[in-house]
Biopython code that builds the backbone (N, CA, C, O; Angstrom):
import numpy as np
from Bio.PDB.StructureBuilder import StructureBuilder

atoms = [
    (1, "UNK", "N", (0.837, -1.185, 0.000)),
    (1, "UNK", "CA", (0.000, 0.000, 0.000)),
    (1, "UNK", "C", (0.878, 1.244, 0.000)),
    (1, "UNK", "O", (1.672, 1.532, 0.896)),
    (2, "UNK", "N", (0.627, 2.016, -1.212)),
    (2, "UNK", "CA", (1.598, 3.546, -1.247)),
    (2, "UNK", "C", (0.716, 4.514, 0.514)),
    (2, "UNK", "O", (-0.358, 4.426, 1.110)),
    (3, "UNK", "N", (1.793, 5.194, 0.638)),
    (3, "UNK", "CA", (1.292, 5.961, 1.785)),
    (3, "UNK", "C", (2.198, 7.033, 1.467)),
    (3, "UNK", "O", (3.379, 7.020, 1.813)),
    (4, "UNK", "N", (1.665, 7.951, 0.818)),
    (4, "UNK", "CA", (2.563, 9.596, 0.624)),
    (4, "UNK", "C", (1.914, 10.394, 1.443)),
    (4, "UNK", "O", (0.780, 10.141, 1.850)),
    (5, "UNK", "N", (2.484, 11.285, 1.713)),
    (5, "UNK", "CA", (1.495, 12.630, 2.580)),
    (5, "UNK", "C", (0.724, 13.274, 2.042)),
    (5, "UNK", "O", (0.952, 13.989, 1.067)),
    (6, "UNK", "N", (-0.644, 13.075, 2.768)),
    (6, "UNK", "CA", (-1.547, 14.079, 1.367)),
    (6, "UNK", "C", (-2.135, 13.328, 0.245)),
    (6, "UNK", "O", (-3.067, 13.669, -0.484)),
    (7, "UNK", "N", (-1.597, 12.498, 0.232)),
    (7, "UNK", "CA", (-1.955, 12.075, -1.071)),
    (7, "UNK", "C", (-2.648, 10.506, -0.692)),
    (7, "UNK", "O", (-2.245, 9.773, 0.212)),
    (8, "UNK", "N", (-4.164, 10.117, -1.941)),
    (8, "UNK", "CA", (-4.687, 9.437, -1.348)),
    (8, "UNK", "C", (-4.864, 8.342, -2.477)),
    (8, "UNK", "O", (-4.963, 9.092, -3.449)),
    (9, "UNK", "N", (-4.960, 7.157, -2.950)),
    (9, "UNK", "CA", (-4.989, 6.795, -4.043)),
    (9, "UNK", "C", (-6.160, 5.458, -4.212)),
    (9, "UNK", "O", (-6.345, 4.702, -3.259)),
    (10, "UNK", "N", (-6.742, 5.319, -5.238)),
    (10, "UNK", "CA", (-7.927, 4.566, -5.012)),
    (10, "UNK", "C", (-7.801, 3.087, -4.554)),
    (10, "UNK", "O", (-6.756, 2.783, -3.979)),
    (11, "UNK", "N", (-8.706, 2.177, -4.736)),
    (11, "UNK", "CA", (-8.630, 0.985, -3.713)),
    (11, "UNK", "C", (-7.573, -0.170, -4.475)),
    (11, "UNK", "O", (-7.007, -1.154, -3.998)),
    (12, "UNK", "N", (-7.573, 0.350, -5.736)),
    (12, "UNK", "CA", (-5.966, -0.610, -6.367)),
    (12, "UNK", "C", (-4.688, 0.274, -6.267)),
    (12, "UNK", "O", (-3.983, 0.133, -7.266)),
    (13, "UNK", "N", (-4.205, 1.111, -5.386)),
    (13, "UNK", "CA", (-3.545, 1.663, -5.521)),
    (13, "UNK", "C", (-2.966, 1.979, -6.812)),
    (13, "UNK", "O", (-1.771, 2.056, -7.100)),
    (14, "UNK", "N", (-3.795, 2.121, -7.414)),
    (14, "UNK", "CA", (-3.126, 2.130, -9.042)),
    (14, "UNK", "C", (-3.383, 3.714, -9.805)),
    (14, "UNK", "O", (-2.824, 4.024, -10.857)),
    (15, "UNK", "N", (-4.265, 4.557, -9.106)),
    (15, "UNK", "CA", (-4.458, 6.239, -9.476)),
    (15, "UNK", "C", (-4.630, 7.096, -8.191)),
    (15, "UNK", "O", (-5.297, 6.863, -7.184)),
    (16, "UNK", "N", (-3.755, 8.266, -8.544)),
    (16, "UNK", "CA", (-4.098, 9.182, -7.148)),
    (16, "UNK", "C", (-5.729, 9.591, -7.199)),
    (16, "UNK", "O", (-5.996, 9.911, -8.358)),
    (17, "UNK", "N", (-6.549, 9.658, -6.591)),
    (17, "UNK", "CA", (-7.865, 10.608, -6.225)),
    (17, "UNK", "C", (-7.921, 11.467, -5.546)),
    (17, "UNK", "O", (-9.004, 12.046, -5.615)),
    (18, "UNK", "N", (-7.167, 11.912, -4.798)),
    (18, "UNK", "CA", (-7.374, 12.639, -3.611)),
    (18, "UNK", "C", (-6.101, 13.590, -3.682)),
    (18, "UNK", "O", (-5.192, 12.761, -3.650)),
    (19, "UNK", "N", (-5.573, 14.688, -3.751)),
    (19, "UNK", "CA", (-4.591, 15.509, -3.055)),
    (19, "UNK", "C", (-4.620, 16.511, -2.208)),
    (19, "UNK", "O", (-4.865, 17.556, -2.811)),
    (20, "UNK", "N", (-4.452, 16.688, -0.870)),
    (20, "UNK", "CA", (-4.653, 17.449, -0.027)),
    (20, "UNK", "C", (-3.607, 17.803, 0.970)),
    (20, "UNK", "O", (-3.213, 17.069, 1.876)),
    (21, "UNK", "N", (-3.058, 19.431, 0.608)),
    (21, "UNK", "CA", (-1.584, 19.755, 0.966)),
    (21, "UNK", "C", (-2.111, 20.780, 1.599)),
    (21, "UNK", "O", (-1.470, 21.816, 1.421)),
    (22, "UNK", "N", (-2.998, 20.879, 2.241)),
    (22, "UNK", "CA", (-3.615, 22.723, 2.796)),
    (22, "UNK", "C", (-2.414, 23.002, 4.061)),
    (22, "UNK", "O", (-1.718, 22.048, 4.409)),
    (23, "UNK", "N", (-2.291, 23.896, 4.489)),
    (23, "UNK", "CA", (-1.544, 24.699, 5.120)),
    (23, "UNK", "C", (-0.326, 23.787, 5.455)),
    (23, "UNK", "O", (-0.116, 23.197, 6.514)),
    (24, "UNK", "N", (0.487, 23.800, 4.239)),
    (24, "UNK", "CA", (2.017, 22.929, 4.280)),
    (24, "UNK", "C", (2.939, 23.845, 4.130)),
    (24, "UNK", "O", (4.039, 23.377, 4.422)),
    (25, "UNK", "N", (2.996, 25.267, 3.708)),
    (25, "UNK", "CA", (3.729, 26.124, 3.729)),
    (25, "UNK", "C", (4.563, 26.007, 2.521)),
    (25, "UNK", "O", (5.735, 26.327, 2.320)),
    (26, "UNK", "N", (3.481, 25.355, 1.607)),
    (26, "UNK", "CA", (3.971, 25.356, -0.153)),
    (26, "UNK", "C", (4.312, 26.501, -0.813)),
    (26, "UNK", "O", (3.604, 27.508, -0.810)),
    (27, "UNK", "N", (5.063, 26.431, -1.220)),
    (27, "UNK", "CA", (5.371, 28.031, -2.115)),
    (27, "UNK", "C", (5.444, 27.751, -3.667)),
    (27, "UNK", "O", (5.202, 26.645, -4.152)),
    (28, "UNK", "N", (5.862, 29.055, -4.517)),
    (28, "UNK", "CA", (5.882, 28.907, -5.587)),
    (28, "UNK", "C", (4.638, 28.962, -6.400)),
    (28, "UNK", "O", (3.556, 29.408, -6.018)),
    (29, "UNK", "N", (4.963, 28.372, -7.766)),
    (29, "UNK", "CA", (4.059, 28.916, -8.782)),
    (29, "UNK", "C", (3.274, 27.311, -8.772)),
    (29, "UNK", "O", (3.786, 26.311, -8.269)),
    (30, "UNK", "N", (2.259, 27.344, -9.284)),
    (30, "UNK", "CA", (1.372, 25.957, -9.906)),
    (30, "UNK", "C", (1.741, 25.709, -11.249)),
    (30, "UNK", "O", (1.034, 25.906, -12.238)),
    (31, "UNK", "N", (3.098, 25.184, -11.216)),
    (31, "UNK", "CA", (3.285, 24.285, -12.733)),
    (31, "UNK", "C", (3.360, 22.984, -12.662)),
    (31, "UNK", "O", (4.269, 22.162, -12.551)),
    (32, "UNK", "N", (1.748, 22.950, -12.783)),
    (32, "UNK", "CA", (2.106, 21.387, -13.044)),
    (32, "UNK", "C", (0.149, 20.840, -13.949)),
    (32, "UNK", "O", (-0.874, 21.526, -13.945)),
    (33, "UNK", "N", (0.257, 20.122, -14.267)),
    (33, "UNK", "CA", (-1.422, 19.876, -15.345)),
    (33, "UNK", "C", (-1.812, 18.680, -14.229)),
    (33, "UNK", "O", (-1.003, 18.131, -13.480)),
    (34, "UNK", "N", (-2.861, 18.489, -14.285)),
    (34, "UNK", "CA", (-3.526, 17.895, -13.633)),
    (34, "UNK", "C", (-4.295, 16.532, -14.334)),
    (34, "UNK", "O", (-4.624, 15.432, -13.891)),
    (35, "UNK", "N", (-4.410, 17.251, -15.762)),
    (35, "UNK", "CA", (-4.754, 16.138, -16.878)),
    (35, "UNK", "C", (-3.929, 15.502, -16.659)),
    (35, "UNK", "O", (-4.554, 14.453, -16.817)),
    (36, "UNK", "N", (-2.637, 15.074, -16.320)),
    (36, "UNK", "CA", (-2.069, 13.627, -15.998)),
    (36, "UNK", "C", (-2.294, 12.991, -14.381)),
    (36, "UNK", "O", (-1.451, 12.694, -13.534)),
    (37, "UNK", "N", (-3.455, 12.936, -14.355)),
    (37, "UNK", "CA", (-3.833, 12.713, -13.221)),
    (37, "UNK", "C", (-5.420, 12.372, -13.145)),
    (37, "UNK", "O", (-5.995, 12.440, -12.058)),
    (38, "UNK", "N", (-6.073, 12.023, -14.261)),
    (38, "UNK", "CA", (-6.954, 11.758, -14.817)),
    (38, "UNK", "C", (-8.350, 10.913, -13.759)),
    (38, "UNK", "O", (-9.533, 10.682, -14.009)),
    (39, "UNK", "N", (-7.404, 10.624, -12.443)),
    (39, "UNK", "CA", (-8.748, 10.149, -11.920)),
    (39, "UNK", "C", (-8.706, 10.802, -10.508)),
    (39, "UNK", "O", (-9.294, 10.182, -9.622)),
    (40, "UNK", "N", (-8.182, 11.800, -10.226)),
    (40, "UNK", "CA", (-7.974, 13.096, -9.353)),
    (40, "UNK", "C", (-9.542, 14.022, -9.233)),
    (40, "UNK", "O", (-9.876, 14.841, -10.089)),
    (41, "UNK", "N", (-10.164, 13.776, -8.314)),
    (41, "UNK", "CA", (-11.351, 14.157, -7.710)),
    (41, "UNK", "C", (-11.119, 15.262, -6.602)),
    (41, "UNK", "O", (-11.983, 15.916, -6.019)),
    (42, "UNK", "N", (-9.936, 15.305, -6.474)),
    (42, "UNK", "CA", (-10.484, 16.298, -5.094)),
    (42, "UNK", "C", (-9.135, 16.904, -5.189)),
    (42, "UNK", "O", (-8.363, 16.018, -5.556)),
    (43, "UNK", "N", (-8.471, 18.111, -5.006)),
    (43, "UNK", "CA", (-7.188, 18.789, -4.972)),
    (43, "UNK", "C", (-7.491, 19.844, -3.982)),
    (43, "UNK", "O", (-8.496, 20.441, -4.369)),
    (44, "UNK", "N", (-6.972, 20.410, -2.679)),
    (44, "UNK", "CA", (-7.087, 21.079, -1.755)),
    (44, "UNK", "C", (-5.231, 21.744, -1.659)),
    (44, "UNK", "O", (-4.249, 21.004, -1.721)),
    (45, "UNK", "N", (-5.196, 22.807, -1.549)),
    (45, "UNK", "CA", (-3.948, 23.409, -1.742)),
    (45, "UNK", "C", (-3.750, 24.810, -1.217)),
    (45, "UNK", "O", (-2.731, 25.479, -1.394)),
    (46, "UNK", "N", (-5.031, 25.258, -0.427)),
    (46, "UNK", "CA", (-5.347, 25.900, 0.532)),
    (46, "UNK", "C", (-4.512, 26.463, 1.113)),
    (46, "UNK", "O", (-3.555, 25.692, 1.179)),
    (47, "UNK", "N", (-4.131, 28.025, 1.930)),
    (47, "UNK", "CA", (-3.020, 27.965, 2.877)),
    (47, "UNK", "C", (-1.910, 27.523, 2.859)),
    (47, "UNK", "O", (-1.458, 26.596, 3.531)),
    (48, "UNK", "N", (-1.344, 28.235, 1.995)),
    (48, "UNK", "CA", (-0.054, 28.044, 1.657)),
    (48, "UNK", "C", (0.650, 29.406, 0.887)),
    (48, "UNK", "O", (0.063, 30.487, 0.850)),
    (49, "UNK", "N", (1.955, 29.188, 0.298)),
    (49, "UNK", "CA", (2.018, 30.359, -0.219)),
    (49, "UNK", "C", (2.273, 30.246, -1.795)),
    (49, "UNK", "O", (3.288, 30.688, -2.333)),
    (50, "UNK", "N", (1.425, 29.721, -2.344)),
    (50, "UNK", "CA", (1.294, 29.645, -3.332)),
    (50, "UNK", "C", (1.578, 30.765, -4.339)),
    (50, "UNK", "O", (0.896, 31.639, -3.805)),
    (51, "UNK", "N", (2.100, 31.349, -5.411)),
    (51, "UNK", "CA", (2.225, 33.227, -6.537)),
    (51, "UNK", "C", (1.763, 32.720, -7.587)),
    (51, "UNK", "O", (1.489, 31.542, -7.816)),
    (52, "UNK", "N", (1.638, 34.002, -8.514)),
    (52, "UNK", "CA", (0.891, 33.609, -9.865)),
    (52, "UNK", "C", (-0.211, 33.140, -10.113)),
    (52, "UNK", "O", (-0.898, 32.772, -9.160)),
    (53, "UNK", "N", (-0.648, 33.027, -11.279)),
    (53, "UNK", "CA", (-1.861, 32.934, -11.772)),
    (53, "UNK", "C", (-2.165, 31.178, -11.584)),
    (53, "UNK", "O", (-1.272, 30.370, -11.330)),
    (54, "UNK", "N", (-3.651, 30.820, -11.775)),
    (54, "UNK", "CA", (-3.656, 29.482, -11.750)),
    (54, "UNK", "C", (-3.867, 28.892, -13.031)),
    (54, "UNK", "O", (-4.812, 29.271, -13.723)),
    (55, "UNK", "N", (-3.107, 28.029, -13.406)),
    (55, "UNK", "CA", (-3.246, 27.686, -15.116)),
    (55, "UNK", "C", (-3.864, 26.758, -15.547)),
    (55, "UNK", "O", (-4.032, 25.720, -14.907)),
    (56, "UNK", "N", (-4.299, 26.961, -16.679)),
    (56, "UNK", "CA", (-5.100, 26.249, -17.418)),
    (56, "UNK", "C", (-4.816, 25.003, -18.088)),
    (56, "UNK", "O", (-4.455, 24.686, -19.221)),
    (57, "UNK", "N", (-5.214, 24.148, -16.572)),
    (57, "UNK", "CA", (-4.811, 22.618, -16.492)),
    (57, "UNK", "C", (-6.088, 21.950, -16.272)),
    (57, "UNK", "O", (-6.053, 20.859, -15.704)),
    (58, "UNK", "N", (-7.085, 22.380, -16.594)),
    (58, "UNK", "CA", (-7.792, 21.612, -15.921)),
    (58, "UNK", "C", (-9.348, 20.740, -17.024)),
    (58, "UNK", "O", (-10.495, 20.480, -16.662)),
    (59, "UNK", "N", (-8.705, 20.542, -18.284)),
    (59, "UNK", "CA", (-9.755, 20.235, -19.380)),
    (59, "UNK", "C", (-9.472, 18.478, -19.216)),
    (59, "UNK", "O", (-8.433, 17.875, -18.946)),
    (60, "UNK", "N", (-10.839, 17.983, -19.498)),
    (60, "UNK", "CA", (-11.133, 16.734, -19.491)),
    (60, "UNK", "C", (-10.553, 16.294, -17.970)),
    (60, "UNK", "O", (-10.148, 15.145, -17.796)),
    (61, "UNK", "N", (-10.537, 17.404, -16.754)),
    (61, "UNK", "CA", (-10.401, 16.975, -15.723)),
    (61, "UNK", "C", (-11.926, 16.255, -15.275)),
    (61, "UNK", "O", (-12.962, 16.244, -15.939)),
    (62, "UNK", "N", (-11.698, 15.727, -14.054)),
    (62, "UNK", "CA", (-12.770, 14.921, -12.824)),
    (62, "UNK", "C", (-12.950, 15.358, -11.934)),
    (62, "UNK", "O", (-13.837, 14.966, -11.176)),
    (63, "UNK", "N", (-11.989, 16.573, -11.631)),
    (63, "UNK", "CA", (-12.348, 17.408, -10.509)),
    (63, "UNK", "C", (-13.349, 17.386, -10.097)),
    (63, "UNK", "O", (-14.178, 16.991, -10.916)),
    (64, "UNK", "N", (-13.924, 17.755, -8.683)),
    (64, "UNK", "CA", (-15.188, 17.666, -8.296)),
    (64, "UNK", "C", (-14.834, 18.949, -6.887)),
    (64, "UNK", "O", (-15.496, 19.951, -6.614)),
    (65, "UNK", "N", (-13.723, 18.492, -6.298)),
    (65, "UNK", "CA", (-13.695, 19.993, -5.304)),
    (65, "UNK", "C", (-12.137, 20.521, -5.475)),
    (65, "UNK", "O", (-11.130, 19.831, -5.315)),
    (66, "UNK", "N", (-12.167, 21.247, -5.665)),
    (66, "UNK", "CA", (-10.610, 22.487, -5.881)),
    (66, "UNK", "C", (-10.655, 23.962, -5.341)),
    (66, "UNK", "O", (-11.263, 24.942, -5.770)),
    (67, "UNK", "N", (-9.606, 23.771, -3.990)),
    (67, "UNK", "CA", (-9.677, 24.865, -3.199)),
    (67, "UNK", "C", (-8.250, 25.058, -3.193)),
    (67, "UNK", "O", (-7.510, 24.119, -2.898)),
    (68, "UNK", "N", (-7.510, 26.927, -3.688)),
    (68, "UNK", "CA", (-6.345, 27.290, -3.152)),
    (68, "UNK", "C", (-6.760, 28.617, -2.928)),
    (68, "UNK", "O", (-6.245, 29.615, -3.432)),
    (69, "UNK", "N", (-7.672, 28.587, -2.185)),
    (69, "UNK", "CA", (-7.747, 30.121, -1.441)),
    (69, "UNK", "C", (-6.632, 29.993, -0.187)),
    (69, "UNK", "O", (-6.072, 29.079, 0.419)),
    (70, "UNK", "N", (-6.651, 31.398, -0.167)),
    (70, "UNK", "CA", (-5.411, 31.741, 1.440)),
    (70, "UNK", "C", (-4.012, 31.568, 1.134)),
    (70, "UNK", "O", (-3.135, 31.193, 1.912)),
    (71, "UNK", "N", (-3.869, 31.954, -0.362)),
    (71, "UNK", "CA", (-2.695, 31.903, -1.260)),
    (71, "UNK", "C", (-2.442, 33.268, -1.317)),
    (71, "UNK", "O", (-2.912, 34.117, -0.559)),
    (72, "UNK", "N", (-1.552, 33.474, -2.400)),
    (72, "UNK", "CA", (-1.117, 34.607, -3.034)),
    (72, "UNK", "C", (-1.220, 34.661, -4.502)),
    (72, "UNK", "O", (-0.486, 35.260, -5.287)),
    (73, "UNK", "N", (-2.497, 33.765, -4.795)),
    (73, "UNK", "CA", (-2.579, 33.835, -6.324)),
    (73, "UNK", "C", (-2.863, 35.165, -6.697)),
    (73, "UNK", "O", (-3.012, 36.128, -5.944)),
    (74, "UNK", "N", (-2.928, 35.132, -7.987)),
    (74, "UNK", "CA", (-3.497, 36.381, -8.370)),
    (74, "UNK", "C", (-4.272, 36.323, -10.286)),
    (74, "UNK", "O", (-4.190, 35.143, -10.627)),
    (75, "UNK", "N", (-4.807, 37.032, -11.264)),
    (75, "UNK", "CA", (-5.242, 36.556, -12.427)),
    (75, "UNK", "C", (-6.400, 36.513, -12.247)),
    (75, "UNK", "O", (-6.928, 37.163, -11.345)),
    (76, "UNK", "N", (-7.192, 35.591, -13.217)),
    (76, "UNK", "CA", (-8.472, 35.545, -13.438)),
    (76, "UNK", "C", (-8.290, 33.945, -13.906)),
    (76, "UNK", "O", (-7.427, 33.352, -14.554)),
    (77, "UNK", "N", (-9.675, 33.502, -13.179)),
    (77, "UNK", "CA", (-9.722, 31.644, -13.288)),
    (77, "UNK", "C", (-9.876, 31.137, -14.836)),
    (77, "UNK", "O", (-10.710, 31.329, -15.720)),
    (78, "UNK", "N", (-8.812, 30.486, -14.739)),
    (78, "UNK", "CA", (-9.231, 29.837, -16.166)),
    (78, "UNK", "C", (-10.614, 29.324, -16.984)),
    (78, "UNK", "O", (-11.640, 28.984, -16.395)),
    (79, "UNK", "N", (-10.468, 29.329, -18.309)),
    (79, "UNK", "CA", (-11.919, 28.705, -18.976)),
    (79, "UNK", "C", (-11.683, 27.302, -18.491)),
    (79, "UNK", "O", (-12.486, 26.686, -17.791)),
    (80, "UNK", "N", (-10.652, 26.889, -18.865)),
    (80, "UNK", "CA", (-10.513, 25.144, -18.340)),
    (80, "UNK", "C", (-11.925, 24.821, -17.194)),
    (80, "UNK", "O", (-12.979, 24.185, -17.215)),
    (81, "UNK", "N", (-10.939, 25.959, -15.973)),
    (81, "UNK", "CA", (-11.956, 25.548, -14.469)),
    (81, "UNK", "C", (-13.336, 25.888, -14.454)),
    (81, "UNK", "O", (-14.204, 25.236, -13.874)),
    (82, "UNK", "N", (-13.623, 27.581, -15.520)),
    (82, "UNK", "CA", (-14.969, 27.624, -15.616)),
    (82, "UNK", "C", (-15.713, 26.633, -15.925)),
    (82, "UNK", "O", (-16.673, 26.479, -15.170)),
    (83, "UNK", "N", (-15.591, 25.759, -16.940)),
    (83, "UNK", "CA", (-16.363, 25.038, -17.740)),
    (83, "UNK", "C", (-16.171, 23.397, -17.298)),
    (83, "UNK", "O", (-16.693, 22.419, -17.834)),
    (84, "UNK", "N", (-15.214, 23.442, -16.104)),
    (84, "UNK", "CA", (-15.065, 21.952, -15.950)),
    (84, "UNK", "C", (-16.546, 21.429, -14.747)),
    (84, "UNK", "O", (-16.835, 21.752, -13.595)),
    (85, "UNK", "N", (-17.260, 20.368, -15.913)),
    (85, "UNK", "CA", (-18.646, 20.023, -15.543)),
    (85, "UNK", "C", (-18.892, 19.407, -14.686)),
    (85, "UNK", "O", (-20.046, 19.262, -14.284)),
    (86, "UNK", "N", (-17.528, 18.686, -13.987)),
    (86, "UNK", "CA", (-17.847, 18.313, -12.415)),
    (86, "UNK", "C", (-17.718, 18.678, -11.360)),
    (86, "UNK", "O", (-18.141, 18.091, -10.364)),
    (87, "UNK", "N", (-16.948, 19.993, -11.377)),
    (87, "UNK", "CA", (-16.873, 20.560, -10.245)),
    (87, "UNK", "C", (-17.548, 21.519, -9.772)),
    (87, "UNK", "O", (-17.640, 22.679, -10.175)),
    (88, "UNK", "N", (-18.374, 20.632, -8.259)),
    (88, "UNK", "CA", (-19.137, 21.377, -7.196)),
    (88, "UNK", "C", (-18.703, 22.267, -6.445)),
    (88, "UNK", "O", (-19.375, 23.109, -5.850)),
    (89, "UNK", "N", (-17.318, 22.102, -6.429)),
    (89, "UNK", "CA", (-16.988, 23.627, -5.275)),
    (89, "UNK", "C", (-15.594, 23.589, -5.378)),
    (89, "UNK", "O", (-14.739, 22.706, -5.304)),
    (90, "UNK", "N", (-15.608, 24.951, -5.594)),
    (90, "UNK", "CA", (-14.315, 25.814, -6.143)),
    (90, "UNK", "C", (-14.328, 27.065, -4.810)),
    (90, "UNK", "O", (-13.492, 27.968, -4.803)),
]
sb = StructureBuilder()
sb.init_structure("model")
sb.init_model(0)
sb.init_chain("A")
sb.init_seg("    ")
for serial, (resi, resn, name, xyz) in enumerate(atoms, 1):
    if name == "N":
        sb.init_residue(resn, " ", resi, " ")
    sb.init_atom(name, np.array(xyz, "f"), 0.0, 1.0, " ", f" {name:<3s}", serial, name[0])
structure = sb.get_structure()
């Protein structure tokens, strides 16, 4: 059984679902896509010190909840996240 911090992965350990890093004292920018991560339901990234804009990673995502408020982002939310049809709470 994988056991990373934060990180939660489904019952074959075989895809992450879950990432949740809220107040870890993360810094930096969000480069990274999420489309390789294809069965990723939940991303929490909250409280931290996150800069920059949030990018437009998030098409043919599964998302369902995505929170990085209490950052230092800044920009305007991507179309990706506008339009991504599963997510209940942003």
């Amino acid at each position: 059984m994988m056991n990373w911090y934060g990180v939660t992965c489904d019952s074959s350990n075989s895809t992450i679902t879950h990432i949740s890093l809220s107040n870890n004292n993360l810094t930096g920018i969000m480069d990274f896509n999420i489309g390789n991560l294809p069965s990723l339901v939940y991303l929490d990234l909250s409280k931290n010190k996150l800069i920059g804009s949030i990018p437009d990673m998030f098409s043919n995502s599964s998302l369902t909840y995505f929170n990085v408020s209490m950052n230092l982002l800044n920009g305007s939310i991507p179309a990706s996240l506008q339009n991504a049809s599963l997510l209940s709470i942003l």
